[in-house]
C-alpha positions as CSV (number, residue, x, y, z in Angstrom):
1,X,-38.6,4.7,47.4
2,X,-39.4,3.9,44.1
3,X,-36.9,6.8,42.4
4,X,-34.4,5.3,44.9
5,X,-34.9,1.9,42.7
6,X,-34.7,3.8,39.5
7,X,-31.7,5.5,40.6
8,X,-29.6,2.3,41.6
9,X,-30.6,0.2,38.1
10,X,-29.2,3.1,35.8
11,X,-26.0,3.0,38.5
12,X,-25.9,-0.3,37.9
13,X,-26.5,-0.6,34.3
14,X,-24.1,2.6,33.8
15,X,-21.4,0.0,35.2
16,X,-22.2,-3.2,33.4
17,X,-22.0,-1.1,30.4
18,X,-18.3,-0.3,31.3
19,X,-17.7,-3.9,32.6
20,X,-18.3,-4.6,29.1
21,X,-16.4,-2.2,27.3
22,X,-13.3,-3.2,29.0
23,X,-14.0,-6.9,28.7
24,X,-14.0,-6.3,25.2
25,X,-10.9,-3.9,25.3
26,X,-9.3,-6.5,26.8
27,X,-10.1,-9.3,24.6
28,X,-9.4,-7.1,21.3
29,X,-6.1,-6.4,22.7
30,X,-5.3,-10.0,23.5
31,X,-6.8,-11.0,20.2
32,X,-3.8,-8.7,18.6
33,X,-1.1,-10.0,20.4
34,X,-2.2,-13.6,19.2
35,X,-1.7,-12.2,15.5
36,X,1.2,-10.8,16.3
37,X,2.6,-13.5,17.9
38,X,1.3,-15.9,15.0
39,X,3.1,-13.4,12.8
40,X,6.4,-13.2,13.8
41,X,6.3,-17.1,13.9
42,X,5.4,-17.1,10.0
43,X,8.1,-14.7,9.2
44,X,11.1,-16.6,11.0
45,X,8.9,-19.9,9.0
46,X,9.5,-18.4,5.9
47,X,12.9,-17.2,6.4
48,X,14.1,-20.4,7.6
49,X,12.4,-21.7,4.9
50,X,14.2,-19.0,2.2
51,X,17.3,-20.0,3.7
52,X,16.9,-24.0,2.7
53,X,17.4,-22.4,-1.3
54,X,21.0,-21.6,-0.9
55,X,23.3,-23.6,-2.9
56,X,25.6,-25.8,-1.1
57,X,29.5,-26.7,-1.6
58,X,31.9,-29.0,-1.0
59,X,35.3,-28.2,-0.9
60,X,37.1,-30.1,-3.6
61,X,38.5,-33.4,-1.5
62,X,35.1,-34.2,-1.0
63,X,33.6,-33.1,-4.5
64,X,36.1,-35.5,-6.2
65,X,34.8,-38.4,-3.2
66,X,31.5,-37.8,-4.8
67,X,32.5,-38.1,-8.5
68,X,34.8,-41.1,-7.9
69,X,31.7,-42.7,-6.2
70,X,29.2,-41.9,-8.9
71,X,30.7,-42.6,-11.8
72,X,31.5,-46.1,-10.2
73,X,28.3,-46.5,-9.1
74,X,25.5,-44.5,-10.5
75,X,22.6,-44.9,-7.6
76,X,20.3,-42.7,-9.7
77,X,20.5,-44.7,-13.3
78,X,20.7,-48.0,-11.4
79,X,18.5,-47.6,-8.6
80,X,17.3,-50.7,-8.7
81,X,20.5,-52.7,-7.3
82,X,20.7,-49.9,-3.9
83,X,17.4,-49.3,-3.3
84,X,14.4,-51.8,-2.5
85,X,16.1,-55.0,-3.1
86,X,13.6,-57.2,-1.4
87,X,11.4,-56.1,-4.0
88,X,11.7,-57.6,-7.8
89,X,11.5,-55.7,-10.8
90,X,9.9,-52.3,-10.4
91,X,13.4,-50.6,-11.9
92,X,11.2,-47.8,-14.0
93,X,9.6,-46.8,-10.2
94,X,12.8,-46.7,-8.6
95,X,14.7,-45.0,-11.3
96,X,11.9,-42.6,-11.0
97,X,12.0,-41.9,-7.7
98,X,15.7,-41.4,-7.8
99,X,15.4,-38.9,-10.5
100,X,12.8,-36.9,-8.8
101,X,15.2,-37.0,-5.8
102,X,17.3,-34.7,-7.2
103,X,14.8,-32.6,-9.3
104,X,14.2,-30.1,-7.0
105,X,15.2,-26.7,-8.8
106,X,12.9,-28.6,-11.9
107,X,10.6,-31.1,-10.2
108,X,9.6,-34.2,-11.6
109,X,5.7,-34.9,-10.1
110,X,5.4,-38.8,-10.5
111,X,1.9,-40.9,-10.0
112,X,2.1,-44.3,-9.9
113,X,-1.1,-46.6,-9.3
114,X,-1.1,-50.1,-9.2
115,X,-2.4,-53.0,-6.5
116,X,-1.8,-53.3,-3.0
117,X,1.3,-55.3,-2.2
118,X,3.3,-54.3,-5.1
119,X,6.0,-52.9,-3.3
120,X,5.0,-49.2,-3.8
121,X,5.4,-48.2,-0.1
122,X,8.1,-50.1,0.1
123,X,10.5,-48.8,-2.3
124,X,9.4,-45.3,-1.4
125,X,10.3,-46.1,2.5
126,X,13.8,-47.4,1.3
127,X,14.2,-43.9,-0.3
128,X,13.3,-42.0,2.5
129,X,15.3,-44.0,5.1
130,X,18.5,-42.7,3.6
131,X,17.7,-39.5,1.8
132,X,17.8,-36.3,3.5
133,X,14.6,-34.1,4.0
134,X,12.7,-36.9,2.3
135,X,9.2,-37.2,3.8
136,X,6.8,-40.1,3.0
137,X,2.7,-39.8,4.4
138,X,-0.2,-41.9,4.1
139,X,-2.7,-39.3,2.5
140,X,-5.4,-40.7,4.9
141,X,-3.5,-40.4,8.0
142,X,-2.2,-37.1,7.9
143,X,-1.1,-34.7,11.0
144,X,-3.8,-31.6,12.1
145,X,-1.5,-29.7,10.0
146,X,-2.1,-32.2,7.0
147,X,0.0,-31.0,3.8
148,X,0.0,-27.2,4.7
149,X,-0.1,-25.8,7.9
150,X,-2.3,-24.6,10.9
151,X,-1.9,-23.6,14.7
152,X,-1.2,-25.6,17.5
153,X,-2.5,-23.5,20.6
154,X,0.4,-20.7,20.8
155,X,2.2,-22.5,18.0
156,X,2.3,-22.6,14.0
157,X,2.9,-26.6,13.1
158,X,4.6,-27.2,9.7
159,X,2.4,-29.8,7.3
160,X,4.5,-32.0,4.9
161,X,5.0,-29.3,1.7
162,X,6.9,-27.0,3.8
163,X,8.5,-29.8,5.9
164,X,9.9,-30.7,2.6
165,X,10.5,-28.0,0.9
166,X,14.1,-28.5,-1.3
167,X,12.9,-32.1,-0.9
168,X,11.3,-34.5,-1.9
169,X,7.5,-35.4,-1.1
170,X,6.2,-39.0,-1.3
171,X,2.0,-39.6,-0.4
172,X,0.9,-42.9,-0.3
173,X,-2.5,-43.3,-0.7
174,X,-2.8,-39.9,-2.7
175,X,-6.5,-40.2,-3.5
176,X,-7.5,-40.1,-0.1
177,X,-5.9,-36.4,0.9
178,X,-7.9,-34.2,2.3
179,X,-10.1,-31.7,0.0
180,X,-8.7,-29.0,2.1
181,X,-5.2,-29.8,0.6
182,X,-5.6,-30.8,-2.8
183,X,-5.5,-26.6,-3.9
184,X,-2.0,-26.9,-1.4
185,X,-0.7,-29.9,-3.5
186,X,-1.4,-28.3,-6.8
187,X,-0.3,-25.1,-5.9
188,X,3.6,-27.1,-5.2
189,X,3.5,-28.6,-8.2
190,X,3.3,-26.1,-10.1
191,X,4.6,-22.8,-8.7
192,X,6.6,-24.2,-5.6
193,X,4.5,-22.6,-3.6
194,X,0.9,-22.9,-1.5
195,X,-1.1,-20.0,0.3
196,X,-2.9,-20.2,3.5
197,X,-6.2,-18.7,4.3
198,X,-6.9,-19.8,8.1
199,X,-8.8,-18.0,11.1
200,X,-5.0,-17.1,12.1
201,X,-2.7,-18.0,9.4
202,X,-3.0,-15.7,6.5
203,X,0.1,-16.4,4.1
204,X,0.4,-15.7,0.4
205,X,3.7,-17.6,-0.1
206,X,4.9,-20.6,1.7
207,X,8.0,-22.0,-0.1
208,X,7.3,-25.4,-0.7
209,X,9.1,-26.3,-3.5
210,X,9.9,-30.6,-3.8
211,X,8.9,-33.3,-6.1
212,X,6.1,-35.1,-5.5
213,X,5.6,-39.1,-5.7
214,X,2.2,-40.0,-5.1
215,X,0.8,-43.7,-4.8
216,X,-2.7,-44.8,-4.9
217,X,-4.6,-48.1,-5.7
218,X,-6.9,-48.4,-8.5
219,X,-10.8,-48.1,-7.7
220,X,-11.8,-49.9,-5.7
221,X,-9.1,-52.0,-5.2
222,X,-7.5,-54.2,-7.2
223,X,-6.8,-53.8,-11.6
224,X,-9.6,-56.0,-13.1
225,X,-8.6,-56.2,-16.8
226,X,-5.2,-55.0,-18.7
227,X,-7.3,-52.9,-21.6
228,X,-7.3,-49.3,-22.1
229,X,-10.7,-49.0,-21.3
230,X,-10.7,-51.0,-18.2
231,X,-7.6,-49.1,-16.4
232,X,-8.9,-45.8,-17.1
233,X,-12.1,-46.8,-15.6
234,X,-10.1,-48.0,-12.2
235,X,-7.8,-45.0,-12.0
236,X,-9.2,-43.4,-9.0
237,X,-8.2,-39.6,-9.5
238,X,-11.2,-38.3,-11.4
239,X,-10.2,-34.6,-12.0
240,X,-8.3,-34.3,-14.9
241,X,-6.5,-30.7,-13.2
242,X,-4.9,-32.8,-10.9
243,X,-4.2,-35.6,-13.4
244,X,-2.2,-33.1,-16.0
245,X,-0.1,-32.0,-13.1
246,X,2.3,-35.1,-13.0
247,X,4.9,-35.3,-15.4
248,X,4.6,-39.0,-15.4
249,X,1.7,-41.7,-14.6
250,X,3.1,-45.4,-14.0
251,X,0.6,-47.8,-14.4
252,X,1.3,-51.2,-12.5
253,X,-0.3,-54.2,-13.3
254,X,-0.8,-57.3,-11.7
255,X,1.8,-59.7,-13.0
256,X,1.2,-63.0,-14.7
257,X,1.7,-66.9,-13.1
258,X,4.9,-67.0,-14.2
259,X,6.3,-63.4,-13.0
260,X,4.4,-63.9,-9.8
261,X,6.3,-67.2,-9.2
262,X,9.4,-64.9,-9.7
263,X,8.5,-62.8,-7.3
264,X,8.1,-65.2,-4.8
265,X,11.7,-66.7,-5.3
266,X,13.0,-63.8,-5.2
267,X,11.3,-63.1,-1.9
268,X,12.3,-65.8,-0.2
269,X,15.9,-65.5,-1.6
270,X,16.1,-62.0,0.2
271,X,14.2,-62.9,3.1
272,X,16.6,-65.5,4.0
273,X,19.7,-63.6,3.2
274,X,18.3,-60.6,5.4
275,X,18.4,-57.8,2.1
276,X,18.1,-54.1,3.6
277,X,16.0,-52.1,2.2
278,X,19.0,-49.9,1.3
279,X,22.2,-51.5,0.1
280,X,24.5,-48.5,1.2
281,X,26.9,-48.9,3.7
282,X,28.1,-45.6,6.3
283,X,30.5,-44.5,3.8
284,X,28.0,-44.1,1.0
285,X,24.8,-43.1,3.1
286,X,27.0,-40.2,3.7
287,X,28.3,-39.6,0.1
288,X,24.5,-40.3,-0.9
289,X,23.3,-37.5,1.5
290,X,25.6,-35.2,0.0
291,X,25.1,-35.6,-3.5
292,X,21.4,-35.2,-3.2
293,X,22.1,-31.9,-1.1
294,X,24.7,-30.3,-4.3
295,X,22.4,-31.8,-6.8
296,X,19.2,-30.9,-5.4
297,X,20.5,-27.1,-5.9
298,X,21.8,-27.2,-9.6
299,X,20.4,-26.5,-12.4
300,X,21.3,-27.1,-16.0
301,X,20.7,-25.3,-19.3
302,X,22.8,-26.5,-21.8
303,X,22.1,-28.6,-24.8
304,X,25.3,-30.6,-26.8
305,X,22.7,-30.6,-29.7
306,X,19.8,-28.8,-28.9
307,X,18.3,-29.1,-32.4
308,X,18.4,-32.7,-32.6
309,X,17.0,-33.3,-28.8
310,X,14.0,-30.9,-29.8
311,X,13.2,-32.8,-32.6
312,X,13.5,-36.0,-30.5
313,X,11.6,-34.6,-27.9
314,X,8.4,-33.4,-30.0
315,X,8.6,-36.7,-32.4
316,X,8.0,-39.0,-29.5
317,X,6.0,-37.0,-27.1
318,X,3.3,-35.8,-30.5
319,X,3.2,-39.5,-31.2
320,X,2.2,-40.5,-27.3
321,X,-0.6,-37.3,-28.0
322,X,-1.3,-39.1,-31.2
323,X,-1.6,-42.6,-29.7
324,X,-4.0,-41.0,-26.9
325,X,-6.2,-38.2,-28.4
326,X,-7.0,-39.7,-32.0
327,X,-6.1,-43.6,-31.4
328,X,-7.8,-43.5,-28.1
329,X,-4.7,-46.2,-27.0
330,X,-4.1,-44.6,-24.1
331,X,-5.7,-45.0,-20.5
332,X,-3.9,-41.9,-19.3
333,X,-4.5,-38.6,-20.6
334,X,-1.0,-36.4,-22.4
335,X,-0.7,-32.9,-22.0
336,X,2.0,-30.4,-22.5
337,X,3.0,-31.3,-18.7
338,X,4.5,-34.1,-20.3
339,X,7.1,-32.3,-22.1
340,X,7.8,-30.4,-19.5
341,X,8.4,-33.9,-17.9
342,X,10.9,-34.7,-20.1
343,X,13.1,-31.8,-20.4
344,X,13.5,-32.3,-16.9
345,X,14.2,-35.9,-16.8
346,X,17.0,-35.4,-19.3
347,X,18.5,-32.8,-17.0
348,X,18.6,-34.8,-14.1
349,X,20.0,-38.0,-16.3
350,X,23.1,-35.5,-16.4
351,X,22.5,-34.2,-13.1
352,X,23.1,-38.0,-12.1
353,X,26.1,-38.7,-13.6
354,X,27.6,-35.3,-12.2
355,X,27.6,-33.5,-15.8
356,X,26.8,-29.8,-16.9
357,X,25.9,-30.5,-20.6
358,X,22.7,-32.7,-21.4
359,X,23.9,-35.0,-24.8
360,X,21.9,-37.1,-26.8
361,X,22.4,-40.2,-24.7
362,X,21.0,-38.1,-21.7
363,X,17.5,-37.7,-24.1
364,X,17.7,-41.1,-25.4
365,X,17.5,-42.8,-22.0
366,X,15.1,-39.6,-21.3
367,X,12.8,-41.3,-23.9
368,X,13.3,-44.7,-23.2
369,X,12.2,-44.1,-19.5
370,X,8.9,-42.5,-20.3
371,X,7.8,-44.7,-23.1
372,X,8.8,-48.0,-21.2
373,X,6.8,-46.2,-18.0
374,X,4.1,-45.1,-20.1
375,X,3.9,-49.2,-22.1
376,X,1.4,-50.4,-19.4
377,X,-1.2,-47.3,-20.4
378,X,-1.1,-48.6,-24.3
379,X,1.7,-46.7,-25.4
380,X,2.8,-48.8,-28.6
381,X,6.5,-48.5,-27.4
382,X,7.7,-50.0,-31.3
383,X,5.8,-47.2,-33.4
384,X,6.9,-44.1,-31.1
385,X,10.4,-45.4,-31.0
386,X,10.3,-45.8,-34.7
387,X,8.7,-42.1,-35.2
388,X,11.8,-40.6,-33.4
389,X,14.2,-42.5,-35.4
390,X,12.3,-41.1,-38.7
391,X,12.9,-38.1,-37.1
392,X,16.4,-37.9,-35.8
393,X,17.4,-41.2,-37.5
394,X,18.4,-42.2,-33.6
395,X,17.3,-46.0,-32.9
396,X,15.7,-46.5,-29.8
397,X,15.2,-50.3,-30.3
């Protein structure tokens, strides 16, 4: 009887043995199919994705629309009277943010801190209301798929770099992304594209190539103090990798009595007159949409006088180095992102009036913009302006 016993637990063990062989067969083989299923979602993803980079045009009739509009109007160097109306002042943000709109093929990376109720989410929603593939996220409330992406059950969701990608990226609240992200974030700003290393998702090149505008609020919350050494203190992005990756840093303080009092006249003015937050009508949303599209696609490469905008260039930009690393001025540090910065600032100013040549003016209001951005960091606007025109005998003033 007892051999009988033996007999029937090696029968049995013999067959939960093969029970679990083919329960792992089975799960092996249904684990590959989810890779491969996962994998011919990320290919058609990054095709798709590929297929964004194409340049776009417009036959002539509609070309010569879009000139006739822009050199009327010029929504990019006058931001300020389309976009955000409601909100006073802030015209170096909103030129800013229209230049970076059409910086994709050479990205302008803006950060601009200052206190809450400035107006910084507001002028970046009035951009993104009318501005194609324009997407705007609060850093601390991001989707599962946060600023990359990850997997949905039996589906790959898109974060907000690839969601935007020949875009334009704005994060509010920038300091409070996700760790996870920030290598993502980097990665776009300076190579236009991200990798994924996930349980499922193992891409070496997403496309993600768009402009980012970040916004945060100084640490902890509000400036206390207008000197170098009190904003740098309150800036609350501590790595300075992540720092030297924007081409600009605006610095917004809190205004005085009699600006405040401004503000609230003009609020009131607006608020009873019902201002939109975009001043376009149909006709130019549309003309709008289609300019960013052409322009976002363009790049230029020649120089009128390409001697005379390098010297300009490296006279103002060693003086903001000077001003920061040996004057301690500064509450922001300069790197060589900065020229970067402004090569491509003065290739969008012609980009935005619908010209293939950059000229001087294009770099003079290149350099005006930064060092009028850059005044509320300690840059001694009046001695870099006077440093160029030693150097190019331009006058700035």
């Amino acid at each position: 009887m007892s051999s009988r016993r033996v007999n029937r637990e090696n029968i049995d063990e013999s067959g939960a043995e093969e029970n679990l062989e083919e329960e792992l067969d089975e799960e092996e083989t249904r684990l590959k199919r989810r890779e491969e299923r996962f994998k011919a979602q990320v290919e058609k993803i990054i095709s798709s994705l590929k297929q964004r980079e194409e340049k776009i045009e417009f036959p002539e009739e509609r070309m010569a629309q879009i000139r006739e509009w822009i050199h009327e109007k010029n929504p990019v160097l006058h931001a300020e009277n389309y976009f955000a109306k409601q909100i006073k002042g802030m015209i170096i943000f909103k030129r800013l943010i229209a230049l970076s709109t059409i910086s994709t093929i050479n990205p302008l990376n803006t950060l601009v801190i200052g206190d809450p109720s400035t107006g910084k989410s507001e002028i970046g929603l009035a951009y993104q209301e009318v501005t194609p593939r324009t997407g705007y996220a609060w850093g601390s409330k991001l989707t599962q798929a946060g600023m990359t992406m990850c997997t949905l059950g039996r589906k790959i969701s898109l974060g907000m770099l690839p969601r935007c990608h020949m875009g334009h990226v704005m994060i509010d609240e920038f300091n409070r992304i996700p760790p996870e992200d920030t290598g993502a974030v980097l990665a776009s700003m300076q190579h236009g594209f991200f990798g994924v290393e996930k349980a499922w998702l193992k891409v070496e090149r997403v496309p993600a190539r768009a402009p980012i505008t970040a916004m945060a609020n100084p640490f902890p919350e509000y400036f206390k103090g207008v000197s170098v050494e009190q904003i740098r203190r309150q800036i609350p992005i501590q790595s300075g990798a992540l720092l030297t990756r924007f081409h600009f840093i605006l610095i917004i303080l809190r205004p005085t009595v009699e600006e405040f009092e401004e503000i609230t006249d003009h609020q009131i003015r607006a608020k009873r007159m019902g201002t939109p937050k975009c001043s376009f009508d149909d006709r130019e949303r549309i003309l709008w949409r289609d300019f960013v599209e052409y322009q976002r696609r363009r790049s230029i490469y020649a120089w009128a006088h390409p001697q005379k905008f390098q010297r300009m260039i490296k006279s103002f930009v060693s003086e903001c180095y000077r001003q920061d690393f040996k004057l301690k001025r500064l509450a922001i540090p300069i790197s060589p992102r900065m020229t970067e910065g402004m090569i491509a600032t003065c290739e969008n100013v012609a980009k935005a009036q619908m010209r293939t040549i950059v000229t001087n003016a294009d770099v003079s209001r290149s350099v005006k913009l930064l060092a009028y951005a850059l005044e509320p960091s300690g840059l001694d606007v009046a001695l870099a302006f006077k440093k160029v025109k030693d150097a190019t005998g331009v006058d700035l003033s």
